[in-house]
C-alpha positions in Angstrom: 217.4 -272.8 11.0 220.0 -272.2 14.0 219.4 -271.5 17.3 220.3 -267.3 16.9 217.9 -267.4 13.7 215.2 -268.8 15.9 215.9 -266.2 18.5 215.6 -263.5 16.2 212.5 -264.6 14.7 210.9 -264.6 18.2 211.8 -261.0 19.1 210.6 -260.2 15.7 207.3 -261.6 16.0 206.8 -260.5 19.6 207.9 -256.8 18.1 205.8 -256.8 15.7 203.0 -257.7 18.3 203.9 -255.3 20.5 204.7 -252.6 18.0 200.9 -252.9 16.7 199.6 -252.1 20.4 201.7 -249.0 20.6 200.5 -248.5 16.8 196.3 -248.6 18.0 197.3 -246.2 21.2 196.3 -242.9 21.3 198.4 -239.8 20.0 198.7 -238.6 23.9 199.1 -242.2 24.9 202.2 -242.2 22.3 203.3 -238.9 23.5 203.4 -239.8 27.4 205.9 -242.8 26.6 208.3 -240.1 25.0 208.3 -237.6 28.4 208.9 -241.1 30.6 211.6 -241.9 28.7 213.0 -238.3 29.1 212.1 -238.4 32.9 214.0 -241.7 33.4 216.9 -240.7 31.5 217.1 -237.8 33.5 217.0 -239.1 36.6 220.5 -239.6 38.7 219.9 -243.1 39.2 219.6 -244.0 36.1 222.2 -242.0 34.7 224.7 -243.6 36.9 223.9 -247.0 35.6 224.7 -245.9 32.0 227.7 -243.7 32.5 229.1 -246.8 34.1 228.4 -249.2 31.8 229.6 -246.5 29.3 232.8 -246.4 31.3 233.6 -249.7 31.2 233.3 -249.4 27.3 235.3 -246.2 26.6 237.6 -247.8 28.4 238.1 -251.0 26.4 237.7 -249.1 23.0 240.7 -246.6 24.5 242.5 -249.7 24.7 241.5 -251.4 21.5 242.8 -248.0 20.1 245.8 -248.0 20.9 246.6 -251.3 20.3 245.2 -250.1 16.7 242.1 -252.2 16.5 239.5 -249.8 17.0 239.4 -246.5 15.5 240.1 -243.3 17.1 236.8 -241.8 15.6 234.7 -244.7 17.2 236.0 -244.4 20.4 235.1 -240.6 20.2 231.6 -241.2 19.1 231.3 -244.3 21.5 231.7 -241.5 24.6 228.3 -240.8 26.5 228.5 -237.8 28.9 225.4 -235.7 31.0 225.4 -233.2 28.4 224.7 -235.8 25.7 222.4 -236.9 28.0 220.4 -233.5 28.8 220.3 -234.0 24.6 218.9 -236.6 24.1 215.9 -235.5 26.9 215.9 -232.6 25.0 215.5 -234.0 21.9 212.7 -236.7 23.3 210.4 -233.6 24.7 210.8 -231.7 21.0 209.7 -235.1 19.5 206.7 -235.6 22.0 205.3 -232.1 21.3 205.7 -232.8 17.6 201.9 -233.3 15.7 201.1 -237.0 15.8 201.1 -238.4 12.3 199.8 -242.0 12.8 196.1 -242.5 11.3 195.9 -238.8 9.9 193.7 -238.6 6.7 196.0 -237.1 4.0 193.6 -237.2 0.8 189.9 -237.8 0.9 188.0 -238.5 -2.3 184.1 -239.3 -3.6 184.9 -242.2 -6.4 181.1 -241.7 -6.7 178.1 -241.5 -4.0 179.0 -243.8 -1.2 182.2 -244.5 -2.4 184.9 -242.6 -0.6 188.5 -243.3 -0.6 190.9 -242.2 2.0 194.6 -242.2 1.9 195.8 -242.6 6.2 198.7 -242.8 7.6 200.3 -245.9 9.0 203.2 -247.2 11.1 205.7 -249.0 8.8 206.3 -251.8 11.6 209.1 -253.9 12.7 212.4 -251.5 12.2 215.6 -253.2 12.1 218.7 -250.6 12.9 222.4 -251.9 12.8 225.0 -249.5 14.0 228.6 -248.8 15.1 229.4 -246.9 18.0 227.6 -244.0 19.0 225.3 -245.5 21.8 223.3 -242.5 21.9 221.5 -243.6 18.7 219.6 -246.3 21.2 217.1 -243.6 23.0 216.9 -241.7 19.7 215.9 -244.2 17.5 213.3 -246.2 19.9 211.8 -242.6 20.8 211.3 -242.0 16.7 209.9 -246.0 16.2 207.7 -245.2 19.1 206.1 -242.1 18.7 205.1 -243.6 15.5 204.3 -246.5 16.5 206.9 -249.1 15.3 208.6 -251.4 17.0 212.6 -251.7 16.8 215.2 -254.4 16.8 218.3 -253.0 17.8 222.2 -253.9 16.8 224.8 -251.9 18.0 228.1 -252.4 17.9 230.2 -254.8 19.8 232.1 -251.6 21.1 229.3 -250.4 22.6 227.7 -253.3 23.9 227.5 -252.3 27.4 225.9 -248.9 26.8 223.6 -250.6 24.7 222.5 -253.0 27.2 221.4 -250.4 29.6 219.9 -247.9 27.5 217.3 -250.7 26.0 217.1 -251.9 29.7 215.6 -248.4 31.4 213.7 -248.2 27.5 212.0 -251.7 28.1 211.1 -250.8 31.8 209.8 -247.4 30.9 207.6 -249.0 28.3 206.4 -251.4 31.1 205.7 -249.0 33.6 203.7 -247.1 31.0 201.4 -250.3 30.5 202.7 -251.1 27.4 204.8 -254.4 25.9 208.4 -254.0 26.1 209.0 -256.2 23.6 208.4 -253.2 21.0 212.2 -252.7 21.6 214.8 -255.1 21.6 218.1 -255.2 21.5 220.3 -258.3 19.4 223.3 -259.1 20.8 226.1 -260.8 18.7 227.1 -260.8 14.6 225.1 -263.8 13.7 221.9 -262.0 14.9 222.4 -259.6 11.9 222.5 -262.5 9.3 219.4 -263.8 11.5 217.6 -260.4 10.9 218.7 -259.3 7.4 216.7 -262.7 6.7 213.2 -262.0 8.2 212.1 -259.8 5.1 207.8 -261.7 6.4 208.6 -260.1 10.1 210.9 -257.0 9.6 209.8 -253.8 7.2 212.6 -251.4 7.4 216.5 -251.8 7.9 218.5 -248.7 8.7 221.9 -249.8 8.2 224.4 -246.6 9.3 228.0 -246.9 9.5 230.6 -247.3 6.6 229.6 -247.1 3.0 231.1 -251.1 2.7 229.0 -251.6 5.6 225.5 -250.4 4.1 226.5 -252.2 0.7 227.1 -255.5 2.5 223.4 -255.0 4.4 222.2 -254.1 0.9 223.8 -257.1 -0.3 222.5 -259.6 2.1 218.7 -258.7 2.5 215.5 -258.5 0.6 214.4 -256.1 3.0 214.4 -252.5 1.7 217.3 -250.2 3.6 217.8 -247.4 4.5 221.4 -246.3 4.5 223.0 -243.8 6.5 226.6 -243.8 4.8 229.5 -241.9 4.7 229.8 -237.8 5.2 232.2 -236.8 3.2 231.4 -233.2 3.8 233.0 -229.8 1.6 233.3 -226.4 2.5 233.8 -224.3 -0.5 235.2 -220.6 -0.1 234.0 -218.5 -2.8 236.3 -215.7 -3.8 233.1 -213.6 -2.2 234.0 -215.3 1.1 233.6 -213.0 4.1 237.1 -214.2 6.1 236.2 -214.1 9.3 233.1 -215.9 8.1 234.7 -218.3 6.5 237.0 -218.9 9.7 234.5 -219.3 12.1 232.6 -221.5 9.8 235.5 -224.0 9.4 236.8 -224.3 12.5 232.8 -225.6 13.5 232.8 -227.5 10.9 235.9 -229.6 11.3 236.7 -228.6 14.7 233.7 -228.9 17.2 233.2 -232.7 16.7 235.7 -234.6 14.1 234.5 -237.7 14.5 230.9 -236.9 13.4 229.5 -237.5 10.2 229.1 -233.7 9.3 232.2 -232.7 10.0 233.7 -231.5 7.2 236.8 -233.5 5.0 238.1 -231.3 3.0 238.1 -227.2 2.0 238.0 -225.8 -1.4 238.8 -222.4 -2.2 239.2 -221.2 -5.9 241.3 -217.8 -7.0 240.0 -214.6 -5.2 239.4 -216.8 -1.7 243.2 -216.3 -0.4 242.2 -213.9 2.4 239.3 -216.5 3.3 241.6 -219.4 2.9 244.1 -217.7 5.2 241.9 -216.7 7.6 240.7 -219.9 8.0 243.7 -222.1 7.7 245.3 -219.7 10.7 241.9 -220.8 12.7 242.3 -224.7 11.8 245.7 -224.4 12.8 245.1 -223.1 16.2 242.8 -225.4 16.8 245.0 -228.2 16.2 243.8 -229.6 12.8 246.5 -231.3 10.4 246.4 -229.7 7.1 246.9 -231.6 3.7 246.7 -229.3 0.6 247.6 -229.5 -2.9 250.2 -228.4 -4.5 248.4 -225.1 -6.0 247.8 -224.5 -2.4 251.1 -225.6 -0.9 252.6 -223.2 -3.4 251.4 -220.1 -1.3 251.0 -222.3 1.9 254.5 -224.7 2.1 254.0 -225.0 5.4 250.7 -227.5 4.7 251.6 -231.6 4.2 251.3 -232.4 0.9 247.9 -234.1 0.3 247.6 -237.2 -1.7 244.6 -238.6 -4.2 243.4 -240.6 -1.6 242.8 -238.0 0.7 240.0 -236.6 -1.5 238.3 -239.4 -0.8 238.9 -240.0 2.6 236.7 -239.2 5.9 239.1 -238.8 8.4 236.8 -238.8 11.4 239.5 -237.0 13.1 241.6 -233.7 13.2 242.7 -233.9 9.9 241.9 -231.5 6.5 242.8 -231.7 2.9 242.7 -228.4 1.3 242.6 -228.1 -2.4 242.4 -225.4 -5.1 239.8 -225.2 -7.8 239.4 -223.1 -10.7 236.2 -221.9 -10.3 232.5 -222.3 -8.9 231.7 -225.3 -11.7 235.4 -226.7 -10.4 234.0 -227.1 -7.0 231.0 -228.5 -8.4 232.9 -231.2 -10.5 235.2 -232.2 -7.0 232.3 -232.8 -4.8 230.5 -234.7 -7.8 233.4 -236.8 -7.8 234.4 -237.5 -4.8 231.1 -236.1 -2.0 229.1 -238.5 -0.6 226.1 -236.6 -0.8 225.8 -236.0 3.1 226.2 -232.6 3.1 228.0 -229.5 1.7 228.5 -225.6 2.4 229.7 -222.6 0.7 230.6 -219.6 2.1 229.8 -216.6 -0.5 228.6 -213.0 0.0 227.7 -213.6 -3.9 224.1 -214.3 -3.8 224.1 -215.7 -7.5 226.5 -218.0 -6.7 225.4 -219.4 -3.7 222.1 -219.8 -5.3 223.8 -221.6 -8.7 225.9 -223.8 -5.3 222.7 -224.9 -3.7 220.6 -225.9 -7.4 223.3 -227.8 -7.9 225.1 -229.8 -5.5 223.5 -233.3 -5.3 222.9 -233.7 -1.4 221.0 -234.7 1.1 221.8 -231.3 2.6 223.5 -227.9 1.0 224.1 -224.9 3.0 225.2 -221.2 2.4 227.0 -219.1 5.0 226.5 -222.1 7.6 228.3 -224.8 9.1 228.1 -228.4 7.7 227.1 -229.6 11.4 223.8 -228.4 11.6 222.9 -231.2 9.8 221.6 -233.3 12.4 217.7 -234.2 13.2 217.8 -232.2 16.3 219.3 -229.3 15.2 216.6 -229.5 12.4 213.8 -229.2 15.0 213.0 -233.3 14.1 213.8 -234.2 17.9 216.1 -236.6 16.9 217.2 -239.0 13.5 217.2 -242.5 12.9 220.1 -241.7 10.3 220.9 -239.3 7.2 220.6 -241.2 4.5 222.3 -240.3 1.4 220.0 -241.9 -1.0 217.2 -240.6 -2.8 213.9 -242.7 -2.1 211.9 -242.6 0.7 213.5 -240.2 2.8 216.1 -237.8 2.1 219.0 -236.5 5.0 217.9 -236.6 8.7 215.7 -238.9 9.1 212.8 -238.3 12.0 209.1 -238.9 12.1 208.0 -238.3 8.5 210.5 -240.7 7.5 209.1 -244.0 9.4 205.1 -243.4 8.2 203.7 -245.3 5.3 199.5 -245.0 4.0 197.3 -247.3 3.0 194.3 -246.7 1.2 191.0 -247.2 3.0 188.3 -247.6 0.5 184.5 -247.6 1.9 181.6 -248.4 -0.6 178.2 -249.9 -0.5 178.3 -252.6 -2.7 179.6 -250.8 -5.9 181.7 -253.2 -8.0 184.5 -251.8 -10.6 182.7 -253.9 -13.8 180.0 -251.1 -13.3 182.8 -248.3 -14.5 184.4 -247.6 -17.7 184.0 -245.9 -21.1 180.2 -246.8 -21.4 179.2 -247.0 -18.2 178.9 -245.3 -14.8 181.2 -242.4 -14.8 183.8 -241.6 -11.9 183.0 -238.2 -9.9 186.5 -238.4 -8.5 185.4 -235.0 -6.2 188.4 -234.7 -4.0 187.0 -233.3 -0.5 188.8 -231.0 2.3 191.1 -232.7 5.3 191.2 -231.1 8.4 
């Protein structure tokens, strides 16, 4: 075992310990570690200390960029500012007024007299979360592990490093300050840690792996801890030949335009026959706004003025100001495109045609389908969660944004006196199975 793998082991452990202290608090006690997190991060002190170290790292990514080693969209989403900031307070004070759902009884049930069995909710425990960029994952993710009460080992991104650093810093001391262990959060600090981690599958319950779709196959790859993935988005607006043009507009230019780089933004715009003054309307926006447009030829044969898009760019998220634009035949056409090439994140179609938004949303496989709304609400805090620790685009265990719901188990508390299961069966003592009201 090296040295890091030793290391890792020790955080994990002392996690785990700490995470199960949190876990036995109270729901207030939970609750009151949320607002000091929010009071710290709002305080000017504090926010000076990780706008700087921010600095330092926007400005090393800008240079990585443009000597084409780091991309343009992770250097966007590595950018911390005070109005990400007032978010993520925000977020931290919807997430502390949110119901507790540690040790809640969710099913109560009389096997027989004086044999009750009780279904309660439970922490999962030690979360392991490797991400790129976006440092502003840091306060998000430990407020979700602790109002639950898990603990967290956090990998971010070499890009990000510095951010990192003194976001779990003012984390650990708020936790201390609040008389808890500040070991519950933790941050690893170099590649070899994620080998370390991806092999504790005794100390660690959960990995959220979010970055690139290679990325969460490699973590799936190298781990027999289950994962949770947050993937791709490669996102679809659809324009129906219903489509409402200024609608459809106003909805794309959000959609692609108020933050490229994020996961929700959207790739690429269908439009089937009937949609021209939509796609017009919202081609003219996209343009203003400074978005590169890439359609096929069906569309470059009534727009020339487009770049002619390639196959690839179907399957391409561009994290940037950039749109392929294609043509399909009808509603089922659209369906069969984001089929093939979505990466069931999210997708939208604008329609004033009830029936077919309906037949759009019963059928798109996604984490998250919309009518008549922007692909970028799709976000944990937008959704009232208070924050996410990823979307994930598979199908068990949670589904989309990911909040509180998504990091509770149960376990099944059986209390008897002295009844053994021999007793039961065809033949014997029957079973009442008389399930009983939860408050």
């Amino acid at each position: 075992m090296t040295e890091t793998s030793d290391h890792v082991r020790t955080l994990a452990r002392a996690a785990k310990a700490a995470g199960a202290r949190i876990a036995q608090a109270s729901g207030p006690d939970r609750r009151s570690i949320l607002l000091a997190i929010a009071d710290d991060l709002g305080r000017a002190d504090a926010r000076a200390q990780i706008l700087a170290a921010n600095a330092e790292d926007v400005e090393e990514g800008e240079a990585r960029c443009r000597e084409g080693t780091l991309a343009r969209a992770l250097v966007d989403r590595l950018v911390l500012t005070e109005q990400k900031l007032d978010g993520l307070c925000d977020g931290l004070g919807q997430l502390a007024d949110q119901a507790d759902l540690v040790g809640q009884v969710e099913l109560e049930r009389e096997l027989d007299d004086g044999l009750v069995l009780r279904r309660v909710s439970c922490p999962l425990g030690v979360l392991g979360v490797v991400f790129e960029a976006r440092p502003d994952a840091v306060p998000q993710i430990a407020g979700l592990a602790l109002r639950t009460g898990n603990a967290v080992l956090l990998k971010g991104g070499h890009e990000a490093r510095r951010s990192n650093a003194a976001l779990v810093e003012r984390l650990r001391e708020t936790l201390r300050v609040q008389g808890f262990d500040p070991g519950a959060v933790a941050l690893l600090e170099d590649r070899a840690a994620v080998d370390a981690l991806l092999g504790l599958d005794r100390e660690v319950d959960l990995i959220i792996a979010r970055g690139s779709g290679a990325f969460v196959r490699h973590v799936q790859s190298r781990t027999a801890i289950p994962v949770l993935g947050h993937a791709e988005g490669l996102c679809h607006l659809y324009l129906h030949h219903s489509a409402s043009p200024p609608m459809a507009a106003r909805i794309a230019v959000d959609a692609k335009c108020s933050y490229p780089a994020a996961c929700n933004a959207i790739e690429t715009l269908l439009w089937e026959p009937g949609a021209e003054p939509a796609l017009v309307a919202a081609l003219e926006a996209l343009r203003r706004a400074g978005v590169e447009l890439r359609g096929c030829e069906a569309t470059r044969a009534a727009h020339p003025e487009l770049a002619p898009a390639s196959p690839d760019d179907w399957s391409t998220e561009y994290g940037a100001l950039v749109l392929s634009v294609r043509r399909v035949d009808h509603l089922d056409g659209a369906l069969a495109h984001i089929e093939r090439y979505g990466s069931r994140h999210t997708e939208a179609i604008v329609a004033d045609d009830e029936m077919a938004a309906s037949a759009f949303l019963a059928a798109v496989d996604a984490g998250g389908v919309f009518h008549n709304a922007s692909t970028r609400f799709a976000d944990g805090y937008r959704y009232g969660l208070g924050a996410e620790v990823g979307i994930s685009t598979g199908k068990l265990h949670a589904r989309g944004p990911v909040g509180v719901d998504g990091l509770i188990t149960h376990r099944w508390l059986l209390r008897g006196q002295g009844q053994v299961a021999s007793d039961y069966g065809p033949g014997k003592r029957a079973f009442r199975h008389r399930t009983r009201p939860v408050d």
